[in-house]
Residue frames relative to the residue before (quaternion, step in Angstrom):
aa qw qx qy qz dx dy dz
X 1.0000 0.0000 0.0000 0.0000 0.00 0.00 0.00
X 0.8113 0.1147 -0.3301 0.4686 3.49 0.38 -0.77
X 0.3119 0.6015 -0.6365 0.3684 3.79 0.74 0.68
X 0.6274 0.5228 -0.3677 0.4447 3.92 0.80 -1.43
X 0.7814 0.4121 -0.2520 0.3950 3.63 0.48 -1.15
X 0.4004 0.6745 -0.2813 0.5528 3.74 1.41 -0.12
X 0.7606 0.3646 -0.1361 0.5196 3.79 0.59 -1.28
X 0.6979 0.4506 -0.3353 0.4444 3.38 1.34 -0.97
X 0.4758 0.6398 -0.3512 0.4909 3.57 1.22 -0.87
X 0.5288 0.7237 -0.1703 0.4094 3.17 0.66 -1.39
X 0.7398 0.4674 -0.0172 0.4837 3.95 0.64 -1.59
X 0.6814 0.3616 -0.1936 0.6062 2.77 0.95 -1.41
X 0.7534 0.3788 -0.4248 0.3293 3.38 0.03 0.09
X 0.3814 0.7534 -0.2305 0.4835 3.36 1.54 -0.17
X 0.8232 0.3710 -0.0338 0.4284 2.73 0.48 -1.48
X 0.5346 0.5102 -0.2194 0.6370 3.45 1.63 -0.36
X 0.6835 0.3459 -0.3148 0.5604 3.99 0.77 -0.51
X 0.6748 0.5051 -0.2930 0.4513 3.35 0.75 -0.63
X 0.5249 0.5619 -0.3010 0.5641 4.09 1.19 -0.76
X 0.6983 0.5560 -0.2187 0.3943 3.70 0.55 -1.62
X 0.6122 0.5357 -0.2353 0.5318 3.20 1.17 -0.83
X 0.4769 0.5866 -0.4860 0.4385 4.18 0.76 -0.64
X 0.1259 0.6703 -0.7312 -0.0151 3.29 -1.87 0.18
X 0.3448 -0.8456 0.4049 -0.0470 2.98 -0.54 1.63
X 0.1156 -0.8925 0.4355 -0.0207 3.63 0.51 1.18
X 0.2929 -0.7016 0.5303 0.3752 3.50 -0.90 0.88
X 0.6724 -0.2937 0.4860 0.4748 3.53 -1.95 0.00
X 0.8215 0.4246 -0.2792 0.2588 3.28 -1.60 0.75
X 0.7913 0.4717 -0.1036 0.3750 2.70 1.68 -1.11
X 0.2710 0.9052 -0.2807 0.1687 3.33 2.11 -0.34
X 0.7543 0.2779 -0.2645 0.5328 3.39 0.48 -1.05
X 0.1303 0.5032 -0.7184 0.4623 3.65 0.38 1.03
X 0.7571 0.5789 -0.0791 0.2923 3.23 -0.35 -1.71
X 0.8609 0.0699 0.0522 0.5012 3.06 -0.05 -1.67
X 0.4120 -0.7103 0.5062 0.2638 4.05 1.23 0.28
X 0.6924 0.3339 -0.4453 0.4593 3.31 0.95 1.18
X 0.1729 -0.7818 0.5899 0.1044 2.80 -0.90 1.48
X 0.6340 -0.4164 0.4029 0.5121 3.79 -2.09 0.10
X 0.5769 -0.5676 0.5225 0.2683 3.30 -1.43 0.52
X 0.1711 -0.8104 0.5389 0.1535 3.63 -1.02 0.78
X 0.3576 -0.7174 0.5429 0.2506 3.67 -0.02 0.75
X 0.6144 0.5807 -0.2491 0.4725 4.02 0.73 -1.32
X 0.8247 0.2445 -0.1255 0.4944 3.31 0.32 -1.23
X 0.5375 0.5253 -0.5029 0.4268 3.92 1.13 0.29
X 0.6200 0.6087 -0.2414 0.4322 3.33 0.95 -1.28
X 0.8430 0.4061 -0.1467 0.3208 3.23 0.42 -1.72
X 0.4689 0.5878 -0.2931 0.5905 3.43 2.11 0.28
X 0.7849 0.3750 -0.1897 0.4553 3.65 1.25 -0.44
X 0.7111 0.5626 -0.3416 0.2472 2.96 1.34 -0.53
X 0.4863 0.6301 -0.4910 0.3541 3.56 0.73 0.57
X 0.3859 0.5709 -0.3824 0.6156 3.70 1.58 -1.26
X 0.8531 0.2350 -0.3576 0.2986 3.69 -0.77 -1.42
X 0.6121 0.5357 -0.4361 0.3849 3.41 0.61 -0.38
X 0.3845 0.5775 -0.4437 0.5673 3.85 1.31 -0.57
X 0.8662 0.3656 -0.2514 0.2298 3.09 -0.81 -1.72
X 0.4801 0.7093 -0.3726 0.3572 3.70 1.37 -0.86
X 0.8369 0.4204 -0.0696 0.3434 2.59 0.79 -2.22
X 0.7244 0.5043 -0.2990 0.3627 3.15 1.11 0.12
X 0.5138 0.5254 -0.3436 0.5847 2.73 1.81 -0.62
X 0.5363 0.7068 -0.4574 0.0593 3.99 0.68 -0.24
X 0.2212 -0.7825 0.5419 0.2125 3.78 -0.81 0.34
X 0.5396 -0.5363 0.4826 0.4340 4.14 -1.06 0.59
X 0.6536 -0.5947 0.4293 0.1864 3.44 -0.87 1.52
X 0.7573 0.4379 -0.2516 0.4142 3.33 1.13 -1.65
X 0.6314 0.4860 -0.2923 0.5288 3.93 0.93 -0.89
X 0.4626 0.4770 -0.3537 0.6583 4.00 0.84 -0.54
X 0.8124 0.3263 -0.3086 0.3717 4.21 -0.47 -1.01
X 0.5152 0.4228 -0.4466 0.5969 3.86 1.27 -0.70
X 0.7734 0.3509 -0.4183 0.3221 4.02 -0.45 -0.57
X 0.4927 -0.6542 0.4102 0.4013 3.64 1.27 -0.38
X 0.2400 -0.7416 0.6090 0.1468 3.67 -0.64 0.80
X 0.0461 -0.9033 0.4181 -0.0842 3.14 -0.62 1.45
X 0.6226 0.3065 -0.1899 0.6945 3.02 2.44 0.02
X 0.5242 -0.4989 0.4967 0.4792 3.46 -0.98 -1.01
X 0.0235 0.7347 -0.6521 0.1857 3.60 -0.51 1.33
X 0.4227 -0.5001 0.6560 0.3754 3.72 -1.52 0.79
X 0.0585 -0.6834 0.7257 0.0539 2.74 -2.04 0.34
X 0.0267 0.6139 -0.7402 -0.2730 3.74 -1.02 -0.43
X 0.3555 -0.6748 0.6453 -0.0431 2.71 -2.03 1.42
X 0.0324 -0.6872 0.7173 0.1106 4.17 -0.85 -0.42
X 0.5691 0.5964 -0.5553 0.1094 3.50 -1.33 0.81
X 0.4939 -0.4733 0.5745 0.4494 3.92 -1.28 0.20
X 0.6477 -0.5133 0.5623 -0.0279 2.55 -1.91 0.67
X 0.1016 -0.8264 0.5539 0.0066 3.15 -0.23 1.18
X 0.8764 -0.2804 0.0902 0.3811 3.70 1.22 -0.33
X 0.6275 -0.6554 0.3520 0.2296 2.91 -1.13 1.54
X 0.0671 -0.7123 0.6907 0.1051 4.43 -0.03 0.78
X 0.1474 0.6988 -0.7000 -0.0035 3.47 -1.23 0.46
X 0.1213 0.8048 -0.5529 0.1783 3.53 -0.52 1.31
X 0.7341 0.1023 -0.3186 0.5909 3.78 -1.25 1.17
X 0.9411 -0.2535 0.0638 0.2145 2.74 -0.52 1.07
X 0.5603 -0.4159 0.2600 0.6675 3.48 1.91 -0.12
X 0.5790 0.6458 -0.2473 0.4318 3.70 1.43 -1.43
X 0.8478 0.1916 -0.2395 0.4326 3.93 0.44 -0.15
X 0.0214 -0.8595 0.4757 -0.1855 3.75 1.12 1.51
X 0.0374 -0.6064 0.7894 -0.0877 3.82 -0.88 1.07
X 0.1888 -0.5173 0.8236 0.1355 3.70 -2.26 0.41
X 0.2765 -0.6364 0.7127 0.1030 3.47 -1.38 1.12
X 0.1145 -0.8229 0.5543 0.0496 2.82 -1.26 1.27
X 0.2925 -0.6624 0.5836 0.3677 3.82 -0.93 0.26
X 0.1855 -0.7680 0.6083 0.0760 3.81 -0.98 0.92
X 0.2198 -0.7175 0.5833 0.3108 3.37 -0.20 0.34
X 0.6368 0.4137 -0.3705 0.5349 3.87 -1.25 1.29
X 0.7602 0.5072 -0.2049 0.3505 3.25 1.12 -0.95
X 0.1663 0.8063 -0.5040 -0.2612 3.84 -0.15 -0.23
X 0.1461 0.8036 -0.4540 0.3561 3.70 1.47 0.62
X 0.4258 -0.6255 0.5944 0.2724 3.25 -1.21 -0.35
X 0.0081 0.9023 -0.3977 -0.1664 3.62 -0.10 0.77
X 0.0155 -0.8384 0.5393 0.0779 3.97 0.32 0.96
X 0.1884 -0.7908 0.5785 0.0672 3.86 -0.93 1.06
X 0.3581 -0.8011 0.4678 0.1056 3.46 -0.32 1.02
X 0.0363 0.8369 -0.5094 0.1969 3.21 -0.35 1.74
X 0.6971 -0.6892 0.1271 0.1514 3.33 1.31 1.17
X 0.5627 0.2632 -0.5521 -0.5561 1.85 -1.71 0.06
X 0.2894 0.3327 -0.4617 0.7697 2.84 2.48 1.52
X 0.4375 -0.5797 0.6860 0.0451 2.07 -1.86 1.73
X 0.3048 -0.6950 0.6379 0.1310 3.60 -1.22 -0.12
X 0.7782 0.0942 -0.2577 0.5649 3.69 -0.32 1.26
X 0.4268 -0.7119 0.5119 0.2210 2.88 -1.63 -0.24
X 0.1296 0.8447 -0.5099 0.0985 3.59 1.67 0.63
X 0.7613 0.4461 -0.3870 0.2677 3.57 0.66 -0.83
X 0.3133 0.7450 -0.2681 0.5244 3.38 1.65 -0.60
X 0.8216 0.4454 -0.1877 0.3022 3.64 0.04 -1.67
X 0.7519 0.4949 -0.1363 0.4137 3.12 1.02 -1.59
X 0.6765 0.4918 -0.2643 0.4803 3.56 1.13 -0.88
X 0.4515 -0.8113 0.3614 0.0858 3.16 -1.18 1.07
X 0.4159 0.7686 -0.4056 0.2679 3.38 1.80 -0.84
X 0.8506 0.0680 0.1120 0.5093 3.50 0.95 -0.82
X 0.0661 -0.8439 0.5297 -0.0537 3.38 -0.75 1.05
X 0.7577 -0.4356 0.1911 0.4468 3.78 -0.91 0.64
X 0.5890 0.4988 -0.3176 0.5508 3.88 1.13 -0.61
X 0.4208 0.7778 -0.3472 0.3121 3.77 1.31 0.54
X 0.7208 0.3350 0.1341 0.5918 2.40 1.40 -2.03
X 0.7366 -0.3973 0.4799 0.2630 3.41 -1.54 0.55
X 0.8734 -0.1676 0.2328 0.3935 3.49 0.04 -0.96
X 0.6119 -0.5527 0.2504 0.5073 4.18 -0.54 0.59
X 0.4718 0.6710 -0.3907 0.4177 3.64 1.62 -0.80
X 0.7574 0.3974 -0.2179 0.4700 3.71 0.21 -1.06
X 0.5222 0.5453 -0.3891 0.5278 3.82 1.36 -0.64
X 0.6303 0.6387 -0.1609 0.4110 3.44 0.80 -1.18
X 0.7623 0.2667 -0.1227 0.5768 3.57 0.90 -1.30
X 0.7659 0.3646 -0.4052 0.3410 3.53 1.00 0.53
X 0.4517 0.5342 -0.6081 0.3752 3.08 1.60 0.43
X 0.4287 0.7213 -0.4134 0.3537 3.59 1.41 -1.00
X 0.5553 0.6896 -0.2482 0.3931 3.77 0.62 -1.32
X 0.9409 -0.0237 -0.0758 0.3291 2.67 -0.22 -1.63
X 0.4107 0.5429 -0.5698 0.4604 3.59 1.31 1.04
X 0.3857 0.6310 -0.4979 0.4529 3.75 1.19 0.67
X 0.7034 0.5893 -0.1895 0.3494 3.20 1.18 -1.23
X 0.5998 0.6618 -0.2095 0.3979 2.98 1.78 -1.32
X 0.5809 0.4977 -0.2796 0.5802 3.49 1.64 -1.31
X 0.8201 0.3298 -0.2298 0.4072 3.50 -0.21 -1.59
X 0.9268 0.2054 -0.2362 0.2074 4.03 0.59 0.37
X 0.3836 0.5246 -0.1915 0.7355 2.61 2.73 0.02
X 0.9491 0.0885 -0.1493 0.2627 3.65 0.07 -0.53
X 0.3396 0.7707 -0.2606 0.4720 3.25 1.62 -1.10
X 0.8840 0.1212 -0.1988 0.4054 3.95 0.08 -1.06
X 0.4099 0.6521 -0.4809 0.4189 3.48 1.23 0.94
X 0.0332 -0.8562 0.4733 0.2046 3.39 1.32 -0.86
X 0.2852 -0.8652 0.4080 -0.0593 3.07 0.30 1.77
X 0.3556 0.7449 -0.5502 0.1264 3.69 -0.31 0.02
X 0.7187 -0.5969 0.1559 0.3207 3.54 -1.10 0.33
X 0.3542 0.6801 -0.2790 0.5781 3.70 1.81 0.73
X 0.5771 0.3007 -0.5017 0.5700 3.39 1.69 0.92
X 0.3993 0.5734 -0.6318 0.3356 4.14 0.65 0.24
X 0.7289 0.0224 -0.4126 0.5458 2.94 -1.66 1.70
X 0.6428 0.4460 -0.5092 0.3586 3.68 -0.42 0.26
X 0.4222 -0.7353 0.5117 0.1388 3.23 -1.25 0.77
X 0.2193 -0.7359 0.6403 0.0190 3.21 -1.30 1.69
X 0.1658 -0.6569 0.7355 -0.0014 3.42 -1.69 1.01
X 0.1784 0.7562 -0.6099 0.1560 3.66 -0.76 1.28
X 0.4771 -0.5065 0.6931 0.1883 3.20 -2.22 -0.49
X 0.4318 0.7498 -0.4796 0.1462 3.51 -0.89 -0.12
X 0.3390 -0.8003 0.3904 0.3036 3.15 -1.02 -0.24
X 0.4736 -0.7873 0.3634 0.1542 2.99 -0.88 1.60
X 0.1494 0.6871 -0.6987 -0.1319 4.18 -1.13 0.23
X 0.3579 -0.7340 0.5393 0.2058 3.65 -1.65 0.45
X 0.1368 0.8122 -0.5652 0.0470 3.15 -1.19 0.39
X 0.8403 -0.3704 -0.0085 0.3958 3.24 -0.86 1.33
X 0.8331 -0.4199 -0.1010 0.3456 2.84 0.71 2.17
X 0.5313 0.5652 -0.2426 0.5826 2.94 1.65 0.86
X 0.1856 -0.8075 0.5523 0.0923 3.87 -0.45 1.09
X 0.2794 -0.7936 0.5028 0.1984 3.27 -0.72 0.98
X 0.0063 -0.8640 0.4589 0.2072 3.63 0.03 -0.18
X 0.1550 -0.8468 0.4945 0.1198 3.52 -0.53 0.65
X 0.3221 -0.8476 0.2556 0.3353 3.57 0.49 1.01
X 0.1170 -0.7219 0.6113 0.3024 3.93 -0.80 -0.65
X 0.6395 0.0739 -0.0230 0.7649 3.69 1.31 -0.82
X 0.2673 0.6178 -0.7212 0.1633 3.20 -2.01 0.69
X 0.3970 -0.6663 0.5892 -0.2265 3.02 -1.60 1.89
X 0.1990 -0.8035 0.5606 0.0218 3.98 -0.08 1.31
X 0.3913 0.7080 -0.5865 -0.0404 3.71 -0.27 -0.35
């Protein structure tokens, strides 16, 4: 009997050192704690996107010599041409300007927002690479990012609308192909 009460004592105290020891933590506050915080997509990008815009632009090749060898990946380029047309599609929200390039017999369609479609700008730039990030989610939300960047610092203060056909654009960007059509996703770009 008092062995039984000995073992129970015994628990109960356990169980009281072992409770004392909890720390109950609100939501939100974790990476106090655990030195992980939530991933910002905004504030990764918006820390890189000068470097990538460097690194594009240097890395950039003439659209036309790049379009005679065929674009078979995603590669920067810089391009020059007029506008052949204003695309506005979903809803106003997925807007491209066709350009005529001279060199070029491709289609050339610059994305000018405000969804972008791929992730070419993401791909090509080196500052950072998928062994950055935690997981394919966060790879994901920074190509997402920094085609935010593309709108809110590359295109956004041109104020595009369909009163630039026949004017002549002069850009950067990165470039992917597909059945005979170049997409171009700017990083820099100049109306005149």
């Amino acid at each position: 009997m008092k062995r039984k009460l000995l073992l129970m004592l015994a628990g109960v105290m356990t169980a009281l050192c072992v409770t004392g020891c909890v720390k109950i933590i609100d939501k939100g506050t974790e990476g106090q704690y655990t030195g992980e915080t939530e991933f910002d997509a905004a504030s990764n990008s918006g820390g890189d996107w000068e470097k990538v815009v460097a690194e594009i632009t240097e890395n950039a090749v003439d659209l036309s010599g790049q379009a005679e060898e065929g674009i078979d990946k995603v590669c920067a380029v810089s391009a020059s041409g007029k506008v052949k047309e204003y695309e506005s599609k979903a809803n106003g929200k997925k807007n491209a300007l066709i350009l005529e390039v001279e060199g070029c017999d491709d289609t050339v369609k610059v994305q000018i927002g405000s969804i972008y479609s791929g992730t070419d700008v993401r791909d090509i730039q080196t500052i950072k690479n998928f062994e950055s990030f935690t997981n394919q989610t966060e790879w994901s939300q920074y190509a997402k990012a920094l085609n935010a960047q593309v709108d809110s610092q590359v295109v956004a203060p041109l104020s595009i609308d369909d009163s630039v056909v026949g004017k002549t654009v002069t850009l950067v960007g990165a470039a992917s192909a597909s059945g005979g059509e170049i997409t171009i996703t700017p990083v820099s770009m100049t109306i005149e």
